[in-house]
C-alpha positions in Angstrom: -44.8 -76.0 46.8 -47.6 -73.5 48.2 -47.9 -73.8 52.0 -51.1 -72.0 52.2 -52.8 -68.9 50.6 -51.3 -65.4 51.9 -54.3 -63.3 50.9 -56.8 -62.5 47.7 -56.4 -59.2 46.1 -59.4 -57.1 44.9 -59.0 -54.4 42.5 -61.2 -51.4 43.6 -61.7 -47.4 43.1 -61.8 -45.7 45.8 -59.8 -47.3 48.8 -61.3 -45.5 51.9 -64.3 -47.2 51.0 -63.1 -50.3 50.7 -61.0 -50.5 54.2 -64.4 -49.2 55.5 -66.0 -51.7 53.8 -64.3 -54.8 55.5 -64.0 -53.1 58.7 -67.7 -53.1 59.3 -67.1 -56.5 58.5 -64.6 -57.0 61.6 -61.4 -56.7 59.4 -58.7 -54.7 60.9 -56.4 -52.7 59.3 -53.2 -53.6 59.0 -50.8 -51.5 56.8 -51.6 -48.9 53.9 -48.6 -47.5 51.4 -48.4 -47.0 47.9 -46.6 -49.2 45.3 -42.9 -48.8 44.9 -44.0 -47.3 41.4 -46.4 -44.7 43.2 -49.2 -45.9 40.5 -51.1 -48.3 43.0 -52.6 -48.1 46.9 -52.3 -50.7 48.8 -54.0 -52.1 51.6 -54.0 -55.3 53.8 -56.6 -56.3 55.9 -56.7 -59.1 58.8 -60.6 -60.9 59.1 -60.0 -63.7 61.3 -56.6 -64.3 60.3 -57.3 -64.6 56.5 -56.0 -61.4 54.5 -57.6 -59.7 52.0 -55.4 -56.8 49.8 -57.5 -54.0 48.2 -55.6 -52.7 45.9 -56.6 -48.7 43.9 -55.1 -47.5 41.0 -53.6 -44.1 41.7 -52.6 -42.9 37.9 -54.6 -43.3 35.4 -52.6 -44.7 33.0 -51.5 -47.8 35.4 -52.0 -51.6 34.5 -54.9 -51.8 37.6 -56.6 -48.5 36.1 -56.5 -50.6 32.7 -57.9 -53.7 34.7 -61.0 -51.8 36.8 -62.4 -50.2 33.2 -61.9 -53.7 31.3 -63.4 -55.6 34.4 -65.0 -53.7 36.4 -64.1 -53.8 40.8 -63.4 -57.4 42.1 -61.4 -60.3 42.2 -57.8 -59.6 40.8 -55.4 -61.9 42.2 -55.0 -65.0 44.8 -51.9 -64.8 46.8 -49.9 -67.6 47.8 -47.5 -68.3 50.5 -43.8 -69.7 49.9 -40.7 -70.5 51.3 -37.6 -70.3 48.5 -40.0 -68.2 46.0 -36.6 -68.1 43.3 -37.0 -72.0 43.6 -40.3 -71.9 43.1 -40.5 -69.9 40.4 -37.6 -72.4 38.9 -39.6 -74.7 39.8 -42.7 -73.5 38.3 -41.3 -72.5 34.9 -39.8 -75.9 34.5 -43.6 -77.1 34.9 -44.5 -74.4 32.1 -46.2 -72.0 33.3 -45.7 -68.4 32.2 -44.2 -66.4 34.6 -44.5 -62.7 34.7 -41.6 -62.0 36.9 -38.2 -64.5 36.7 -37.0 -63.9 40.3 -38.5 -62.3 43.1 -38.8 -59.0 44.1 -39.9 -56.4 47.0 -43.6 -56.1 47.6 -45.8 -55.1 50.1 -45.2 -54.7 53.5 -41.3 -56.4 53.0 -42.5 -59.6 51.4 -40.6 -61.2 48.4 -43.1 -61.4 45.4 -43.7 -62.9 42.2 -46.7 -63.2 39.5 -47.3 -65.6 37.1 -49.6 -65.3 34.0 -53.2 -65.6 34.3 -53.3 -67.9 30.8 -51.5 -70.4 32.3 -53.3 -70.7 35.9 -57.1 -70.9 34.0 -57.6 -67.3 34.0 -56.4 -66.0 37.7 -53.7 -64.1 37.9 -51.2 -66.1 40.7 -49.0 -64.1 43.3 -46.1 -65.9 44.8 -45.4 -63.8 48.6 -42.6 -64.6 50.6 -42.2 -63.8 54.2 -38.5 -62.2 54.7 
């Protein structure tokens, strides 16, 4: 069902230091935009050919704003990669696990993506990222 992991997401406050955080690790840069909802910035980051996503709430009153002052910076998601993601997710919900989103939809950088609920993957919040 997954054919690898796509990258890990870290929820942080202030993005320029975080993309100058991993590149004086190496990481380079890949893309930067803001969500389709204009409440989160997103980054994506190449180290060796894993990705990592930081990820900075822009409003306030977002869901990641919420996250950061309940949990502080750090881990927020773990990525996957799929092929058929609306299969998967069919798939996946058959299986019983809580899904966030039903079917796919744009995400970053052009990829097809889908969440499914922390409670039912022992506390991690799942992405499902398909390449289009």
């Amino acid at each position: 069902m997954f054919n690898k992991f796509h990258h890990i997401g870290v929820a942080v406050k202030d993005m320029d230091a975080a993309i100058a955080l991993y590149e004086s690790m190496g990481a380079k840069l890949l893309a930067r935009e803001t969500s389709a909802d204009g409440a989160t910035d997103l980054a994506m980051l190449d180290l060796g050919g894993d990705l990592i996503e930081p990820i900075s709430p822009i409003r306030e009153d977002s869901p990641l704003a919420k996250f950061i002052e309940e949990r502080g910076e750090g881990l927020h998601h773990v990525a996957f990669d799929v092929k058929n993601i609306d299969g998967v997710l069919a798939d996946m919900k058959a299986q019983g696990f809580e899904l966030i989103d039903e079917k796919s939809r744009p995400g970053f950088g052009g990829h097809l993506i889908a969440f499914i609920k922390p409670k039912s993957t022992m506390g991690t919040l799942w992405e499902l990222v398909e390449d289009v």
